[in-house]
C-alpha positions as CSV (number, residue, x, y, z in Angstrom):
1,X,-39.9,4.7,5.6
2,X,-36.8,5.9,7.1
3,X,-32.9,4.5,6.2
4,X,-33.4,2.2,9.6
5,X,-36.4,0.8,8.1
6,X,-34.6,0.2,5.2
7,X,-31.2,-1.3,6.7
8,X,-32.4,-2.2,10.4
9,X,-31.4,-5.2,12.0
10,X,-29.7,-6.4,8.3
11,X,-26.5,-8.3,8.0
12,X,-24.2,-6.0,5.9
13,X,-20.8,-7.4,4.3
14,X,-17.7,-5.6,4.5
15,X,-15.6,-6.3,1.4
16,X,-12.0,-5.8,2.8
17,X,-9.1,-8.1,4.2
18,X,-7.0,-4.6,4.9
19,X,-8.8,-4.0,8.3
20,X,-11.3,-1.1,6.6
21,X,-13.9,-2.4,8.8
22,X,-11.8,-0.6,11.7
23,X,-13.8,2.9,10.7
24,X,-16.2,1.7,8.7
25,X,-18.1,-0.5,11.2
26,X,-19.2,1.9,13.7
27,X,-20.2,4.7,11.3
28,X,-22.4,1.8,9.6
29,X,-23.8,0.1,12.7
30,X,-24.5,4.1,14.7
31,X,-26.1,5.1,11.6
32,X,-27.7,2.5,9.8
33,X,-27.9,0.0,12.9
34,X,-26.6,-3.2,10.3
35,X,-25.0,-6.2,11.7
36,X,-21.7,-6.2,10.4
37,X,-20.4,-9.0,8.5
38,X,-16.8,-9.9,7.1
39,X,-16.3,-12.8,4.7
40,X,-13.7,-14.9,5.5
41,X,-10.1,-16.3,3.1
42,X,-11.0,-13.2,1.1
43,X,-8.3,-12.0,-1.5
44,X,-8.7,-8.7,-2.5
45,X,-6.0,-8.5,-4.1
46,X,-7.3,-10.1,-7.1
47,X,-9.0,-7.1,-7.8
48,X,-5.6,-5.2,-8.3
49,X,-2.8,-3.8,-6.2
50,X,-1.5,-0.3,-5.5
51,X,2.0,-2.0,-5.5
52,X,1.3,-2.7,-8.9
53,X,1.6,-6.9,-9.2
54,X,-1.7,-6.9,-9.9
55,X,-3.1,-4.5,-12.0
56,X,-6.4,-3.2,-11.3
57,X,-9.2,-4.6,-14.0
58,X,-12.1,-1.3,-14.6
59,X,-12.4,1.8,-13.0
60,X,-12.5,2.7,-9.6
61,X,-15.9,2.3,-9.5
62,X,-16.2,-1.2,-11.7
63,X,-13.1,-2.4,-9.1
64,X,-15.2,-1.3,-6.5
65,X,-18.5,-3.2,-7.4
66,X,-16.6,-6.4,-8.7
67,X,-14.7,-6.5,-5.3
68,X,-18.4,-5.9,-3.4
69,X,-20.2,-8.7,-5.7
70,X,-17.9,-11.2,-4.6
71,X,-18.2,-10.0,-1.0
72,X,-22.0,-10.9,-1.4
73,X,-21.6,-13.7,-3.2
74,X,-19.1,-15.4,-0.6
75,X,-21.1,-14.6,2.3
76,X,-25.0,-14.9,0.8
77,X,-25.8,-11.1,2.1
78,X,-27.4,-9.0,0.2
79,X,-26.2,-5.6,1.5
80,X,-22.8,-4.4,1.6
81,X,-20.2,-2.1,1.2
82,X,-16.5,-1.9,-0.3
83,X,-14.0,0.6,-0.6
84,X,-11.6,1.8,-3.2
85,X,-8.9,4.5,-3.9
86,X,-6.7,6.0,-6.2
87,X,-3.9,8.2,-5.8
88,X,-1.8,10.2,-8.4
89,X,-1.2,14.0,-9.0
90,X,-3.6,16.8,-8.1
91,X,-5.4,17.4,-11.4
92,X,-5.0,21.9,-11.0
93,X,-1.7,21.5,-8.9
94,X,0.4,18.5,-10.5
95,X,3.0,18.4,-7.8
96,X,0.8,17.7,-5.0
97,X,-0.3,14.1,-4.4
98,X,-3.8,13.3,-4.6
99,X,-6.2,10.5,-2.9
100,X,-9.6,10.0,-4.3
101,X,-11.7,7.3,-1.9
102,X,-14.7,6.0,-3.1
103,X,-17.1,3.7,-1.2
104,X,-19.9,1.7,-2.7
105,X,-23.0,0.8,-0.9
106,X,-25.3,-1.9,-2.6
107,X,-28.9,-2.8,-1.4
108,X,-29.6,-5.9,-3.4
109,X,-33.0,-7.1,-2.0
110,X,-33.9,-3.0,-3.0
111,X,-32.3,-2.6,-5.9
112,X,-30.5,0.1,-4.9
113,X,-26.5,1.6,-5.1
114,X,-25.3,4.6,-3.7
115,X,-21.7,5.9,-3.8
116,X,-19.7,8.3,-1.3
117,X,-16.4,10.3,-2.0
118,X,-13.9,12.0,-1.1
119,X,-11.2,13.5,-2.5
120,X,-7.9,15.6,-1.3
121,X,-4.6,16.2,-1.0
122,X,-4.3,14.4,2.8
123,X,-2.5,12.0,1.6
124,X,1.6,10.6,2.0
125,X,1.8,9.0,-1.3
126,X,5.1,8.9,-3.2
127,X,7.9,7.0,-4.3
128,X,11.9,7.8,-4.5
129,X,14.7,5.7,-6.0
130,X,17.3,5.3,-3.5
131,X,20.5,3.9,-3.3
132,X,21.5,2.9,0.2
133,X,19.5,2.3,3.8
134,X,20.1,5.4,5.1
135,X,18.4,7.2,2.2
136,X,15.3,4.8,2.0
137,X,15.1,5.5,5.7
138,X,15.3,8.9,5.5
139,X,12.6,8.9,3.0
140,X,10.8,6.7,4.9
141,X,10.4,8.5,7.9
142,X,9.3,11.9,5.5
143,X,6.2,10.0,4.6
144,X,5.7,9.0,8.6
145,X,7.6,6.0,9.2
146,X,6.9,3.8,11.2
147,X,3.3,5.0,12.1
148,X,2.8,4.7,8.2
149,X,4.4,1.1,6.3
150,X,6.7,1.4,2.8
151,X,7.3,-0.7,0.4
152,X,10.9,-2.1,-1.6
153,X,10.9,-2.7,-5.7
154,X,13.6,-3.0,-7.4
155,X,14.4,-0.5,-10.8
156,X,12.2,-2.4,-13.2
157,X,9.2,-2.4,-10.8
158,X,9.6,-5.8,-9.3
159,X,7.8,-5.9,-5.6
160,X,10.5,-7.3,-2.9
161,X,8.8,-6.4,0.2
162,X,5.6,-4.8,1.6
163,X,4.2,-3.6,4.9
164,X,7.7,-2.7,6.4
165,X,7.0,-0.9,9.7
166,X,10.1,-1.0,11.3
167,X,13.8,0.4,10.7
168,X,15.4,-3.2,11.6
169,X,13.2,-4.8,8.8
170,X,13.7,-1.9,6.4
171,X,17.6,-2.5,7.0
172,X,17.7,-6.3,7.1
173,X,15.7,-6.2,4.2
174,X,17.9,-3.8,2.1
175,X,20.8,-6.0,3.2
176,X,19.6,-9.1,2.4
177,X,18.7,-8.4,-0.9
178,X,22.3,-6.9,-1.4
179,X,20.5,-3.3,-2.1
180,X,23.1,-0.7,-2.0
181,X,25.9,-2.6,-2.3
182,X,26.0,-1.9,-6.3
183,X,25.4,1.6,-8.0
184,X,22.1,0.6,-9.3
185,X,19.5,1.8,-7.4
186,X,16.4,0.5,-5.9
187,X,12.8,2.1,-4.8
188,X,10.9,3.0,-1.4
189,X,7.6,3.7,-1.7
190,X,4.3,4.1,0.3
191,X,2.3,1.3,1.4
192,X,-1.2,2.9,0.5
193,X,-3.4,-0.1,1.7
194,X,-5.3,0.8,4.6
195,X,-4.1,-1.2,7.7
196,X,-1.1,0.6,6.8
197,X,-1.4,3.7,6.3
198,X,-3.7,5.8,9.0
199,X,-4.1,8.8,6.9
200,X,-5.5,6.7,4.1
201,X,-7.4,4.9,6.5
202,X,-8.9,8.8,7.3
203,X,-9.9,9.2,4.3
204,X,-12.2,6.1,3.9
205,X,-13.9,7.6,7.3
206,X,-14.6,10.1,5.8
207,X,-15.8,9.1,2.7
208,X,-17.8,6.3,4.7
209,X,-19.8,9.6,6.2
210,X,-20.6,11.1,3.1
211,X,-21.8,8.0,1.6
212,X,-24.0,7.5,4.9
213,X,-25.2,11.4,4.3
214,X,-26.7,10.5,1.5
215,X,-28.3,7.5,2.5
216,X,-30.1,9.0,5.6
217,X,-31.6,11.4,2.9
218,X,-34.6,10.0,1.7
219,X,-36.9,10.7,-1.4
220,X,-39.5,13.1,-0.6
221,X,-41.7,11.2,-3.5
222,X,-41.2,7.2,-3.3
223,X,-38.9,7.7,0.8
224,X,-35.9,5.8,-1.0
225,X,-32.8,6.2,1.1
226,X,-29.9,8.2,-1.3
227,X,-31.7,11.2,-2.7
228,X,-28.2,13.5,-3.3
229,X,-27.2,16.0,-5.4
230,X,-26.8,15.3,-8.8
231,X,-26.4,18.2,-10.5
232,X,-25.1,22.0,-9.8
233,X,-26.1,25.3,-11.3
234,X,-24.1,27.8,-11.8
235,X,-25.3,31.9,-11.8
236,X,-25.3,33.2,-8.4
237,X,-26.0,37.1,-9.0
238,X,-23.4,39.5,-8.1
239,X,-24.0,42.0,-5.0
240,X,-23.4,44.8,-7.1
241,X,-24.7,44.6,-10.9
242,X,-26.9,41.1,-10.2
243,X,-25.6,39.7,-13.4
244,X,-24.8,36.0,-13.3
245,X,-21.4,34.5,-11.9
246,X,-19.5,31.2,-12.0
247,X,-20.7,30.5,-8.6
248,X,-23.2,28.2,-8.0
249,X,-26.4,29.3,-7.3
250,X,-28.9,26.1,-7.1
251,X,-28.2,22.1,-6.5
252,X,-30.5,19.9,-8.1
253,X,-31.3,16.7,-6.2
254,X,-32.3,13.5,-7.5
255,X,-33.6,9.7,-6.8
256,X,-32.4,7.3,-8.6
257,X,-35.5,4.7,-8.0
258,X,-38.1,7.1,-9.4
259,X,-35.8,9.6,-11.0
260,X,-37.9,12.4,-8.7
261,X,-36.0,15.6,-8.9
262,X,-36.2,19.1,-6.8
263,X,-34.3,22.1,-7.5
264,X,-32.5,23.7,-4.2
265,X,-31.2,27.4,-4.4
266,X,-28.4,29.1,-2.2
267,X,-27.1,25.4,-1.1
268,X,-24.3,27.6,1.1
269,X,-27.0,29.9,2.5
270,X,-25.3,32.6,0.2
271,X,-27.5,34.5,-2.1
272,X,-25.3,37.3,-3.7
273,X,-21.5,36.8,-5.0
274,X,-19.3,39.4,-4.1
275,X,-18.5,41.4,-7.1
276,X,-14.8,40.4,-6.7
277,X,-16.0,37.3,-8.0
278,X,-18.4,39.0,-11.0
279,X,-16.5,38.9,-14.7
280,X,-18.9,42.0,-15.4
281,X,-17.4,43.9,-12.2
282,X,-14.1,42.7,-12.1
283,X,-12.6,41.4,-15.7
């Protein structure tokens, strides 16, 4: 039975009120031919805030499936989808900014949950502390203003505005809550929800695709959509001496219905390291 057997023709829930259906949608109705769905008067806020008034209960993961069981709850579906991300440092290379997106895929009439990801550093996050228009503009515009919104907080973290995407609100803003006019500062930061911010919005594309990769993979034992790699083993034989290296050399695959399992070698189509890469060859 193949994913469309599976999905075909079913009403599938989108659990967002930031317009994530925008690129979700037609990835999930090419390849999974669903009847989209959005629930309506739905807050998601409640399940936590980049801004930070709200703060986000679980993991990304738990946020993710709370946020989608309310979806399905709401709208009386049984399949749907939600999205959510997390942004901070690069773990290796601090300095960078970093955007993991995970989306969530649940089957409840199969019993079944599959998750997609992506993580990188395409991202505009950041924050400065500022202490006039000009510089919050100026910063603004280095995280692509207008095409991208910012938010205003004041120094202890209070939210004043969100979802500015225009220099005469940005100013009118700043003026009217007398920012700048004292030597304390205030901040700008990114507006990292979705309808907002287009390279964010990327990113949840993109992670849409590799959660519908998965799912068009199906179990060679019980034909469960989502059999993905769940494992990687390491030992790819250097060119030269054919000991081991740190590259990988097989993926294991795996179904989570009837926990069948298959071992893949040379996933890249690679099957020798270069001995630049060997800790025998090159210490």
């Amino acid at each position: 039975m193949g994913e469309n057997e599976w999905f075909g023709e079913r009403k599938c829930v989108v659990a967002t009120m930031h317009q994530k259906e925008e690129v979700m949608a037609p990835i999930l109705k090419r390849e999974l031919s669903v009847e989209i769905v959005l629930p309506k008067d739905f807050d998601t806020d409640m399940f936590g805030t980049f801004a930070g008034d709200v703060e986000r209960v679980g993991d990304q993961l738990e946020a993710a499936r709370n946020k989608l069981h309310k979806a399905l709850e709401l709208t009386g579906c049984d399949l749907g989808i939600a999205s959510e991300g997390s942004f901070g440092p690069h773990p290796v290379v601090p300095f960078l900014p970093f955007n993991q997106e995970l989306v969530l895929f649940i089957d409840k009439k199969n019993d079944l949950e599959v998750v997609g990801f992506v993580a990188n550093t395409d991202t505009n996050f950041g924050s400065k502390e500022v202490k006039s228009f000009k510089e919050a503009y100026e910063f603004a515009v280095s995280k692509y203003f207008p095409e991208h919104g910012v938010i205003l907080k004041t120094m202890d973290g209070k939210v004043i505005a969100k979802g500015i995407v225009l220099e005469e609100k940005l100013k009118e803003v700043i003026e009217e809550m007398g920012l700048g006019s004292s030597e304390e500062g205030f901040f700008v930061e990114t507006d990292m929800r979705a309808m907002y911010n287009p390279t964010r919005m990327k990113n949840i594309e993109l992670a849409t695709m590799n959660l519908v990769n998965k799912l068009i993979n199906c179990c060679p034992s019980c034909q469960t959509p989502g059999f993905e790699v769940v494992d990687r083993k390491k030992g790819l034989p250097c060119e030269y001496c054919h000991r081991p290296t740190d590259l990988i050399k097989s993926d294991l695959w795996g179904c989570k219905k009837c926990l069948h399992q298959e071992e893949r070698e040379y996933p890249t189509g690679v099957r020798f390291a270069d001995p630049s890469r060997c800790n025998y060859c090159n210490p």
